[in-house]
N, C-alpha and C positions, 0 to 999 in steps of 0.2 A: 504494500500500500504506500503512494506516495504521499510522502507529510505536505504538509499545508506551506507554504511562504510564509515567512514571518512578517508580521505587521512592522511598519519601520518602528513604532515604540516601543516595540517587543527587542529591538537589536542591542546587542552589547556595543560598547564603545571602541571594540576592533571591527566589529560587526559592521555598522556603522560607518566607520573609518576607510575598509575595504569598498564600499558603496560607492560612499563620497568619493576616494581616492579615484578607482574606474572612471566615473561621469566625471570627472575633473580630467583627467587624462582623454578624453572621449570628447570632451566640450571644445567649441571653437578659440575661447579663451586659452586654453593653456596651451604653454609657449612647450614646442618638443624637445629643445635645448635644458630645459629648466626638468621637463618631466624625464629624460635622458637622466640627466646628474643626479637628481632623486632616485630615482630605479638603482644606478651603479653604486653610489655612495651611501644610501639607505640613511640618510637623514634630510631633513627638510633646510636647505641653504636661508639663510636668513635674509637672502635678499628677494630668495620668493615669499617670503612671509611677509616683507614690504609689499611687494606688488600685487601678491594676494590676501590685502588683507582680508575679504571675505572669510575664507579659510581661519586665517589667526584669530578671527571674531568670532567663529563658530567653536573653538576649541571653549571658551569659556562659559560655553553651556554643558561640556561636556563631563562628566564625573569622573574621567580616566585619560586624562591626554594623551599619556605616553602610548597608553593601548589604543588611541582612536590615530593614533600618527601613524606608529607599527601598520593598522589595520593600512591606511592609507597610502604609504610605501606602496605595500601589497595590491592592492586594487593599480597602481598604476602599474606596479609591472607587469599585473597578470595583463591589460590592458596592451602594452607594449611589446608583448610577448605574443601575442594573437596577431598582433599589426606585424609582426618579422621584425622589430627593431630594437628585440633585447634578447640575450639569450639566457641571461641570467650568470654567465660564467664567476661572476664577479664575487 
């Protein structure tokens, strides 16, 4: 039996993060340079955190940042990695 999708208020804050991270990565907005050096580096450059602040304004609703970033990471590389433009080696 396939389980149901989770409601997005049902999601943890990696949960969450992986969501956000994908449609970020997916969205016209994000620059592929910036989502590149995130995917490789696995931390968020703090000059995207200027440019986005969107994002840096949303962690502060969150109860878990570290685990909604982590998530976030993840969503753009799985993102990047469907598109052929990460292999993950790193």
């Amino acid at each position: 039996m396939k389980s149901e999708p989770k409601d997005v208020d049902e999601l943890n804050p990696r949960e969450r993060g992986i969501m956000i991270g994908r449609a970020w990565a997916e969205s016209q907005e994000a620059d592929p340079i910036t989502a590149l050096q995130l995917a490789t580096e696995g931390t968020i450059p703090d000059d995207a955190r200027t440019r986005e602040k969107v994002l840096d304004a949303l962690v502060d609703y969150i109860e878990n940042p570290k685990a909604f970033w982590e998530g976030f990471i993840h969503g753009v590389r799985g993102y990047l990695v469907e598109q052929g433009l990460y292999r993950g080696d790193g």
